[in-house]
C-alpha positions as CSV (number, residue, x, y, z in Angstrom):
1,X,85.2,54.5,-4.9
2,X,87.6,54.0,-2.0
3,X,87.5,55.7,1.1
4,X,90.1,55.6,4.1
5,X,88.5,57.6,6.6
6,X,91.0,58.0,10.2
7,X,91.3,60.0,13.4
8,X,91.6,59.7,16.8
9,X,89.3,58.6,19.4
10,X,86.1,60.2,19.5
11,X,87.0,62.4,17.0
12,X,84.0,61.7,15.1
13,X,85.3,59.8,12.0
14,X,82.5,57.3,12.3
15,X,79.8,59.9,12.0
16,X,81.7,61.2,9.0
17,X,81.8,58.0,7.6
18,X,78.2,56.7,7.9
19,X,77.6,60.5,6.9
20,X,79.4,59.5,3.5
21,X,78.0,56.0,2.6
22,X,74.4,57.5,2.6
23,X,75.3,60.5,0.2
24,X,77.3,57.7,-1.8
25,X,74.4,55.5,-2.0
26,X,71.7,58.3,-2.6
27,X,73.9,58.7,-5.7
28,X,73.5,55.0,-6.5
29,X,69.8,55.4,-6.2
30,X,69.2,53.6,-3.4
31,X,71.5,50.8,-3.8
32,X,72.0,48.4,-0.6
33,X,74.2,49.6,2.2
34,X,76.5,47.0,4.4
35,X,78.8,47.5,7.6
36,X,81.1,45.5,8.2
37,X,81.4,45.1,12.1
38,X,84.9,44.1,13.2
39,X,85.0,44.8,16.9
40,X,84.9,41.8,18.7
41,X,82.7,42.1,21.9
42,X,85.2,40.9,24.6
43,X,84.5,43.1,27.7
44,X,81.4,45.2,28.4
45,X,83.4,48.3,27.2
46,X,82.9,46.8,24.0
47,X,79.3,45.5,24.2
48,X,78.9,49.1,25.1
49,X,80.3,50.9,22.2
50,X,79.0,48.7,19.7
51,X,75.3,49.4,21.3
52,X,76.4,53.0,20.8
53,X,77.8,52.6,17.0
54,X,74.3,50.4,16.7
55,X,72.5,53.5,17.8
56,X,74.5,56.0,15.6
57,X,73.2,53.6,12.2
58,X,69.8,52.6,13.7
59,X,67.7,54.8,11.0
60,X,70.3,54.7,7.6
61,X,69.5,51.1,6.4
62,X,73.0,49.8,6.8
63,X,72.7,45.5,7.0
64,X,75.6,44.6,9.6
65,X,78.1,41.7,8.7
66,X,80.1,40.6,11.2
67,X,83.5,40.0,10.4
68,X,86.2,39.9,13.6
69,X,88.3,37.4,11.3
70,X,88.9,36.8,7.4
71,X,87.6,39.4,5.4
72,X,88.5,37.9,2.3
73,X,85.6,35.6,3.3
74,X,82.8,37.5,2.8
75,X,80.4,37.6,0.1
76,X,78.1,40.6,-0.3
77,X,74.8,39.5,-2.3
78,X,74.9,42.5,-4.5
79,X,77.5,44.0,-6.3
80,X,76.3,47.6,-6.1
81,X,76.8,47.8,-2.9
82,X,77.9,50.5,-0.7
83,X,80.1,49.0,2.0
84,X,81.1,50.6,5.7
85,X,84.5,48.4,7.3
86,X,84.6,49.7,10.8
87,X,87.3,49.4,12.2
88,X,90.6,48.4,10.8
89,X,92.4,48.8,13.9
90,X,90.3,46.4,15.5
91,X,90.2,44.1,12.6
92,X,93.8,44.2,12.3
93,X,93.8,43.1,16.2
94,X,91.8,40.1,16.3
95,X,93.8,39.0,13.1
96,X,97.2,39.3,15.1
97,X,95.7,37.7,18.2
98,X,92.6,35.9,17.8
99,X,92.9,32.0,17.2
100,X,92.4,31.2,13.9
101,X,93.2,34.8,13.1
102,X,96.2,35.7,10.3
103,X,99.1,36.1,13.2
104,X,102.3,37.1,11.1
105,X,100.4,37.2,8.2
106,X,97.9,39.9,9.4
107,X,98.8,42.5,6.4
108,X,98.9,39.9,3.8
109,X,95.2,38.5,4.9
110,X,93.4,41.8,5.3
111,X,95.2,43.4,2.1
112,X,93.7,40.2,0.1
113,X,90.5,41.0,2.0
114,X,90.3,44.5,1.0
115,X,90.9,43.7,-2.6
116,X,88.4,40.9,-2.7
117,X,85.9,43.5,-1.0
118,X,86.6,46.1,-3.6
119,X,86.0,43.9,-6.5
120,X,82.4,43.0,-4.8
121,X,81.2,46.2,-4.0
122,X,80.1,50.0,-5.7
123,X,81.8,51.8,-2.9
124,X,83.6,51.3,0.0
125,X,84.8,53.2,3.1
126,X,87.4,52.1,5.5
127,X,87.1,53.8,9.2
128,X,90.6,53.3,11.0
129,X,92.4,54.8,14.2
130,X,94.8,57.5,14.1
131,X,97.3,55.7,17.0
132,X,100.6,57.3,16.2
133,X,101.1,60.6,17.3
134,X,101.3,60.1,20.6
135,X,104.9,60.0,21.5
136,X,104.3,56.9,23.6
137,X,107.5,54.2,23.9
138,X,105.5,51.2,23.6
139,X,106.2,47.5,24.3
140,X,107.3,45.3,20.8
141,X,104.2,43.5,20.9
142,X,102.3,46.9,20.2
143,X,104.8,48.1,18.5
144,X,104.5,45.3,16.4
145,X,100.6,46.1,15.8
146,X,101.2,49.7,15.0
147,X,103.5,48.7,12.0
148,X,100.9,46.1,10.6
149,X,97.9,48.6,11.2
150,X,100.7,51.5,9.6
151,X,101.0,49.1,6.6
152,X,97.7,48.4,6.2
153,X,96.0,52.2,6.3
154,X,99.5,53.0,3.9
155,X,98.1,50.1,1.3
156,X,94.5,51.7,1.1
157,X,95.4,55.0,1.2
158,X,97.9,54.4,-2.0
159,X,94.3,52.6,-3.8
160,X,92.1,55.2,-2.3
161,X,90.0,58.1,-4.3
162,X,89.5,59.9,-1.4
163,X,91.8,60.0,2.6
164,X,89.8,61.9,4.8
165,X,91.2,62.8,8.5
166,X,88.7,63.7,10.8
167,X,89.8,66.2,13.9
168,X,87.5,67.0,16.2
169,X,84.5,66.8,14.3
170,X,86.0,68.7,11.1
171,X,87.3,66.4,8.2
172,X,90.6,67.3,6.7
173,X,91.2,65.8,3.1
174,X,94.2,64.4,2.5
175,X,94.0,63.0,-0.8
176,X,91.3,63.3,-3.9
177,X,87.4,64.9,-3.3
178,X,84.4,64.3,-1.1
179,X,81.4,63.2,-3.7
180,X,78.9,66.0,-3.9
């Protein structure tokens, strides 16, 4: 299975998320849980809310990878895995601007990635930001980041089983059913 899983800020689509890679491995039996960590830890903001993302998974068994850069790099040790990619807004961003990162290429590289994830792994669900409906005029260089992360969360949510938005707290599917 494919998940895309988006919302806003604090909307609780990570919850959600983590919420729906246990039931998704309790179906496996068990099988091994991953997250994929993409937020770079830049300011203390960060530091911060990956201490607070930390403490949200602390007790559900997840193993962390962490991946600010070339996704398509990463091997998972088991193929029955249930993976968690958080986020692909910021993944998408250190791509674009990191060094070494994808640059112009940034949909290409993390599509690839993606693909090569799904062929590794049971199950995977993709957390990413809801960041255009807010009207805003923005400067090219964002703009130019919205339409790669736009592309990107279009190209999984074409492959996925299941687009879930989450509002508030309250998921609203967009596309296929939530596993039982």
């Amino acid at each position: 299975m494919l998940a895309l899983i988006t919302g806003g800020s604090g909307s609780g689509k990570s919850a959600y998320a983590e919420a729906l890679c246990v039931r998704l491995q309790q179906e496996r039996q068990e099988t091994p849980m991953v997250y994929i960590a993409t937020m770079y830890p830049f300011d203390e903001e960060s530091w911060r809310k990956i201490d607070r993302h930390r403490e949200l998974r602390k007790n559900k068994n997840f193993d962390t990878v962490e991946c600010f850069t070339g996704l398509k790099n990463v091997q998972l040790k088991e193929h029955d895995t249930t993976v968690l990619l958080e986020c692909m807004s910021n993944l998408t961003a250190n791509e674009m601007y990191q060094e070494g990162g994808a640059g112009n290429r940034t949909v290409e590289e993390i599509c690839a990635g993606l693909d090569h994830l799904i062929r590794q792994s049971a199950d995977v669900v993709v957390v990413s930001n809801e960041i255009f409906s807010d009207g805003i005029e923005y400067d090219p260089e964002t703009v130019r980041y919205q339409q790669y992360l736009g592309e990107i969360n279009q190209y999984i949510a074409k492959k996925a089983d299941l687009v879930v938005e989450v509002v508030y707290g309250i998921p609203l599917i967009h596309k296929g059913e939530v596993p039982v």
